[in-house]
C-alpha positions in Angstrom: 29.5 107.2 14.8 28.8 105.1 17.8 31.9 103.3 19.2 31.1 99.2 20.2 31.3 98.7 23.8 34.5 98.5 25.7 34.1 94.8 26.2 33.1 93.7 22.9 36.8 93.2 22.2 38.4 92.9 25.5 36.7 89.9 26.2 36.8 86.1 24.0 33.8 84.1 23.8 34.0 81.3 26.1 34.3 78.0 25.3 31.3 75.6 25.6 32.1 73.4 28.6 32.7 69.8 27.5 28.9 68.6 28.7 27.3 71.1 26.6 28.8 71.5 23.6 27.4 69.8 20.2 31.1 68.4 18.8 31.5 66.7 22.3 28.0 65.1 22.1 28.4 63.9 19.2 31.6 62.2 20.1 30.2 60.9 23.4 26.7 59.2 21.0 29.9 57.4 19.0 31.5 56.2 21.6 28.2 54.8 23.9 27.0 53.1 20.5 30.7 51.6 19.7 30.8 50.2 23.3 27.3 48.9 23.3 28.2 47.3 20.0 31.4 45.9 21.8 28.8 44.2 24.7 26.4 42.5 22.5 29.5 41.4 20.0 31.3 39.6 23.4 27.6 38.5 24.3 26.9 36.7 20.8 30.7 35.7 20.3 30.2 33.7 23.6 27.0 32.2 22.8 28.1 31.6 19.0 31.4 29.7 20.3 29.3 28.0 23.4 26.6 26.5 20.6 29.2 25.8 18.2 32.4 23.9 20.1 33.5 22.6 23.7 33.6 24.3 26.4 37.5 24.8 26.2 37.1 25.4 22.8 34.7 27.8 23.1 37.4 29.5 25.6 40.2 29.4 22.9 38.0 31.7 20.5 37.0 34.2 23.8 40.7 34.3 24.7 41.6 34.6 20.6 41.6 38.4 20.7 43.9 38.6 23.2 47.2 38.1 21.4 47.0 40.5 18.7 46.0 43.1 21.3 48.7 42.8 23.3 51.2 42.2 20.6 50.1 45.2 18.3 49.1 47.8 21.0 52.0 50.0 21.0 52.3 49.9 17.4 48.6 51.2 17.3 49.8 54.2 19.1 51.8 55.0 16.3 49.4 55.0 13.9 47.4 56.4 15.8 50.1 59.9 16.4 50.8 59.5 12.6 47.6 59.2 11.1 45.1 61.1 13.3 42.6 59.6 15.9 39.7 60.8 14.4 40.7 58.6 10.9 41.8 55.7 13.1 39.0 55.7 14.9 36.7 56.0 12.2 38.6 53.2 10.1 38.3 50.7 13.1 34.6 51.3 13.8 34.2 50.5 10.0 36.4 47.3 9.7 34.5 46.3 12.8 31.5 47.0 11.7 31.6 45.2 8.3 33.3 42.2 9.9 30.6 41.6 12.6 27.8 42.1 10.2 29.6 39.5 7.7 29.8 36.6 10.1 26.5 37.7 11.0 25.1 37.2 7.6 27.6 34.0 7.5 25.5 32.4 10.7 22.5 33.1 8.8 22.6 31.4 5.7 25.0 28.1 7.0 26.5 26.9 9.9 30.1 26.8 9.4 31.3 26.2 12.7 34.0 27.3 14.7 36.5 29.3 12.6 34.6 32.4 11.5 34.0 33.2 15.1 37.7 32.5 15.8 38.9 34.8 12.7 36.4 37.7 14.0 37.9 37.1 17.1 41.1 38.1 15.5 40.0 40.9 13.9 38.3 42.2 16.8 41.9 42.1 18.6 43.9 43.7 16.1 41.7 46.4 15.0 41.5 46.9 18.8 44.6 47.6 19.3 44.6 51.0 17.1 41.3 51.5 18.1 42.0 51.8 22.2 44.9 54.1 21.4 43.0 56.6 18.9 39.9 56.4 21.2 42.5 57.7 24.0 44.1 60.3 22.1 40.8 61.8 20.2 39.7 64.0 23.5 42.0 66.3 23.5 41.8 67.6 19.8 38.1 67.4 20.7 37.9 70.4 23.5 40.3 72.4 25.9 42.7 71.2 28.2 40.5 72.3 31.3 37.6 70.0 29.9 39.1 67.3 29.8 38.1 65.8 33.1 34.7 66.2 32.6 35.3 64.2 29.3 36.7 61.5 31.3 34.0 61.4 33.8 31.4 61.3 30.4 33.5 58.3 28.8 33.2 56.9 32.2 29.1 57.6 32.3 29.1 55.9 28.6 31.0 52.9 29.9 28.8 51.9 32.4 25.9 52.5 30.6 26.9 49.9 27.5 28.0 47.2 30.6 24.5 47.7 31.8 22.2 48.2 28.9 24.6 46.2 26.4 24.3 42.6 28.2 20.1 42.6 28.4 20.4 43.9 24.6 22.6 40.6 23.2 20.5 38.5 25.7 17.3 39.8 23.8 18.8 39.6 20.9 20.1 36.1 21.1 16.6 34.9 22.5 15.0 36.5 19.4 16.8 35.6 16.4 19.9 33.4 18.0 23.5 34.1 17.7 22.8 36.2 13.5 20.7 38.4 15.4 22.6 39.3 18.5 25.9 39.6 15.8 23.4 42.1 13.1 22.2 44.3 16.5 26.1 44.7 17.2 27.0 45.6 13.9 24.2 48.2 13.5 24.9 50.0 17.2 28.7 50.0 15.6 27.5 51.3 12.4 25.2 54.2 14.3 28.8 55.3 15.1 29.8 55.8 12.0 28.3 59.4 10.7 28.5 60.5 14.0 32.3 60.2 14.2 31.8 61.7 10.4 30.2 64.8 11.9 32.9 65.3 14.6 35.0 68.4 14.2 38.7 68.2 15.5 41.3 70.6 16.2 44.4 70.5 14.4 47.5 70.7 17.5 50.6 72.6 16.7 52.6 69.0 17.0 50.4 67.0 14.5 52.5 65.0 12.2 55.8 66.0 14.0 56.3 63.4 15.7 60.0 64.0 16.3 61.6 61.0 15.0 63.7 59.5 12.0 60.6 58.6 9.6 59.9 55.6 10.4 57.6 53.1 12.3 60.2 51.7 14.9 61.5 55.2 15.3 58.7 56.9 16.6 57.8 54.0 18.9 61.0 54.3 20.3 60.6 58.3 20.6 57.8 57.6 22.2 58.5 55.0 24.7 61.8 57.5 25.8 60.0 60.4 26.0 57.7 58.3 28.7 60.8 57.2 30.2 62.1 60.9 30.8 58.6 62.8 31.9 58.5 63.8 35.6 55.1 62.9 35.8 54.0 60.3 33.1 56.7 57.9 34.0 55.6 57.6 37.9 51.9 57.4 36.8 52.2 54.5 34.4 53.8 52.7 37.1 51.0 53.8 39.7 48.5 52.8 36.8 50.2 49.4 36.0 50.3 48.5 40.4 46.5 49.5 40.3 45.5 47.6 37.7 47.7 44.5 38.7 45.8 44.7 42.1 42.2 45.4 41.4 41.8 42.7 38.1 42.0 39.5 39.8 40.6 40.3 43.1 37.2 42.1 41.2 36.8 39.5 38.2 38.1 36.1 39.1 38.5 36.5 43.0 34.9 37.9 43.1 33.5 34.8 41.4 35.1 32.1 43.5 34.2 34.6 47.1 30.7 34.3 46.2 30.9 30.9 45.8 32.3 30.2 48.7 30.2 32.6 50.9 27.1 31.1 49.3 25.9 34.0 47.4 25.1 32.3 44.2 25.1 34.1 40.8 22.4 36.4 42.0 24.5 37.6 44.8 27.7 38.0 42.9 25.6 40.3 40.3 24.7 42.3 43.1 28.5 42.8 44.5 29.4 43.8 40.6 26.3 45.9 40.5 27.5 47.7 43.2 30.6 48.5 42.1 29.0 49.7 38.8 27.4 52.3 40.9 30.1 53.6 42.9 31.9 53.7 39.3 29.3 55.7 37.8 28.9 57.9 40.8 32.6 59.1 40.3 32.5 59.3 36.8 29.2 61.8 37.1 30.7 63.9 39.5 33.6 64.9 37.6 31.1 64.8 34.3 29.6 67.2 36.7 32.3 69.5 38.3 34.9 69.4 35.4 37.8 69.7 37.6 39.1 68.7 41.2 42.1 70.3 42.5 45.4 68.7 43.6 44.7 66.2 41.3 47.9 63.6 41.9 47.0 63.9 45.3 43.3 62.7 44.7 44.2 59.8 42.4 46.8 58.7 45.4 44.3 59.0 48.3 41.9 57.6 46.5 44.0 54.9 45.5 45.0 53.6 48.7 41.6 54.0 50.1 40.3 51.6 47.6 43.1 49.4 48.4 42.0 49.0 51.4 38.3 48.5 50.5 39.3 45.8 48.0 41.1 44.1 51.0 37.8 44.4 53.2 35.9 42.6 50.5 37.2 39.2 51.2 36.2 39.4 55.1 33.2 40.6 55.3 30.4 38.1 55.7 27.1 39.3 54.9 26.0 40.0 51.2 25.0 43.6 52.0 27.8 44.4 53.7 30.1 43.1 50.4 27.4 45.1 48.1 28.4 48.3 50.0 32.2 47.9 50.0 31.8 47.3 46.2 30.0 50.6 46.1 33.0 52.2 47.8 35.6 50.2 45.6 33.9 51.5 43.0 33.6 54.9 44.0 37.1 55.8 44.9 38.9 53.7 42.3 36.9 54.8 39.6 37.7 58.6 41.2 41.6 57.4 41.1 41.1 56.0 37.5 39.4 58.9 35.9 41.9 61.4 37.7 45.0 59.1 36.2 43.2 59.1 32.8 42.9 62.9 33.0 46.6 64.1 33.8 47.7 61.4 31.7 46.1 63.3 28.9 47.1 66.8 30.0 50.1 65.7 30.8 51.2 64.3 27.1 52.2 66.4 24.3 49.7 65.9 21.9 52.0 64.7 19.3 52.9 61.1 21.4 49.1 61.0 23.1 48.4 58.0 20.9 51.5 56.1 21.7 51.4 57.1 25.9 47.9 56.1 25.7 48.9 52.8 24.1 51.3 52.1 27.0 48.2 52.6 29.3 46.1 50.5 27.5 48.8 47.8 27.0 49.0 47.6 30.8 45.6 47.8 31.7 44.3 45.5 28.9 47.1 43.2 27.8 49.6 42.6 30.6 47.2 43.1 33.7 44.4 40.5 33.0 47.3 37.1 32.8 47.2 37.8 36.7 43.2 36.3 36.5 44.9 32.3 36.4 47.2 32.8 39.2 44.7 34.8 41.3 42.6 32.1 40.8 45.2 29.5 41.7 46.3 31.0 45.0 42.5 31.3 46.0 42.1 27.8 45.6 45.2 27.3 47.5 45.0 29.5 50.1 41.7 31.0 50.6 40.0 34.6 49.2 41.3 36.6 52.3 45.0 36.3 51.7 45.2 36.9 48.2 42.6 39.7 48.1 44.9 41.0 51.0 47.9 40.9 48.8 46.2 42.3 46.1 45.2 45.3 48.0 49.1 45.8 48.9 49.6 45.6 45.5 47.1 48.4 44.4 48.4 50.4 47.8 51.9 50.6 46.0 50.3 52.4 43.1 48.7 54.9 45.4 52.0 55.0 47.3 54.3 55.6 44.2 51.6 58.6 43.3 52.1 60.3 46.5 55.9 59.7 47.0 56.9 61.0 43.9 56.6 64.9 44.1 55.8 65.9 40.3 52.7 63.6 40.4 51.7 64.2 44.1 51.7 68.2 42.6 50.5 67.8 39.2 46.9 69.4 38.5 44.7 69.5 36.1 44.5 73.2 33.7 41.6 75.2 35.3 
């Protein structure tokens, strides 16, 4: 009888790396169809509320979402770490998805006016804030620890694409069929997410539904917020994340509007500044899509932090619309590199049994707290010019780079190879 080869037993099969593998596909077709779902929703909800009310209250429904996002995130994360992402994720796409197609169908047959855009606006923002946590915490019960990079740089690659292909889409849609047609196309591209997420195979973790705490809600909130509080390298990052954030919103979304207004670039050449920055973005996420892993990975998302800084500072001197389109490429590139890195040792980092709750922190920073700087960024711009506040801001996003490399268990962290 002939003995198997030496080998044949010595060695596991390898896993699939994340860009190749089936489950990870699937997950990444959910997730572009959600988010170009999300585009032509904000696209229609805009035009709806526009068509429908003033101006300012047309800005009340935008803005509607906000509060229940902010106010429910961390609680999201909860549910999230006690129920599963997968569910959570699956649930939200759902709700979303019948809601959207409902007002749709509701714009369709009457015209009722303002408050069934406002009330999907509030649906929108509380189902978003389980959503943003699950979507956060799914990855790593999706592939190994040393993929998870390369997942980043693909949610990145998915991200950009729904922000470019997304707008066009709702436009199309809108000039079609109006604001019931722009609303049905989101619903659908939610709804293609649907069996997808279905189809998805996740991995059970050792710490699934041990969340460490009493029982209840408040509890494991609480666990979870202290057991940020105490990490060597969590706490330092959300506080590198929150400067980073607080410095790059209002100088890239509000500050970026009133520049090009006052350096005569028009619409056109503000769209080419943001363009630019979509393709430094994109260029980082594909390279980690396509390398998986960079070494010394605190000290990357430092470096690269504080090199942004200092090209988001540049942005507000320099005078020629090519020369602004380039820096944007480099903003882009390096904080996108700084984000993606942060995102990727924040879930290596995390004990997979609080994932959902330290990435609702995250996301409570990055999307709740971070965007009320937008007003008063646009208040000291129209007090004092774009130079000094984009300066400022810079400093501000510098501090994030400079907490990252000051603090030793970041500057050393890596990511699993």
């Amino acid at each position: 009888m002939t003995s198997p080869p030496a080998t044949a037993t010595l060695v596991p099969p390898a896993a699939a790396r994340a860009h190749r593998d089936p489950n990870v596909l699937r997950w990444l077709g959910a997730y572009t169809s959600s988010m170009l779902g999300d585009s032509v929703y904000y696209l229609a909800l805009s035009w709806a509320a526009v068509q429908a009310g003033s101006p300012a209250q047309a800005g009340l429904v935008m803005s509607a979402s906000a509060l229940p996002r902010a106010v429910l995130m961390l609680g999201g994360g909860v549910v999230a770490d006690r129920f599963g992402p997968r569910r959570v994720v699956i649930g939200s796409d759902a709700v979303r998805c019948a809601a959207v197609l409902a007002v749709a169908a509701l714009l369709f047959l009457t015209s009722p006016g303002l408050w069934p855009l406002a009330l999907l606006a509030l649906v929108f923002g509380t189902v978003d804030a389980v959503f943003m946590p699950a979507v956060g915490a799914l990855p790593a019960r999706l592939t190994e620890k040393d993929q998870l990079a390369r997942v980043q740089g693909m949610r990145g690659l998915a991200i950009r694409f729904a922000s470019v292909v997304g707008a066009p889409l709702g436009g199309l849609a809108v000039a079609t069929g109006g604001a019931p047609a722009a609303f049905a196309v989101a619903g659908l591209l939610i709804a293609v997410s649907l069996p997808l997420l279905v189809s998805v195979r996740v991995r059970e973790l050792p710490q699934d539904g041990t969340p460490g705490t009493g029982g209840t809600a408040w509890g494991d909130l609480r666990a979870g917020l202290r057991y940020i509080r105490r990490h060597r390298v969590l706490a330092p990052l959300m506080v590198a994340i929150a400067l980073g954030d607080l410095g790059f919103v209002g100088p890239l979304n509000v500050g970026l509007t009133l520049l090009a207004d006052r350096r005569g670039w028009g619409a056109a050449g503000m769209g080419w500044v943001l363009a630019g920055f979509a393709v430094g973005a994109g260029a980082a996420s594909l390279l980690l899509t396509v390398r998986g892993r960079l070494p010394r990975a605190g000290l990357v998302a430092g470096c690269a932090l504080i090199a942004g800084c200092v090209a988001v500072g540049a942005l507000a001197y320099v005078p020629h619309l090519a020369a602004a389109v380039a820096t944007a490429v480099l903003v882009g590139l390096l904080t996108g590199l700084s984000g993606a890195m942060c995102g990727a040792l924040l879930q290596t980092a995390s004990e997979p049994a609080y994932l959902g709750r330290v990435t609702s922190v995250s996301s409570l920073v990055s999307l709740g707290l971070t965007p009320l700087s937008m007003p008063f960024a646009a208040a000291a711009i129209g007090a004092w010019g774009p130079g000094p506040v984009f300066t400022a801001s810079a400093a501000v996003c510098g501090l994030g780079g400079a907490v990252a490399l000051a603090v030793p268990a970041l500057r050393r962290a890596e990511l699993p190879g």
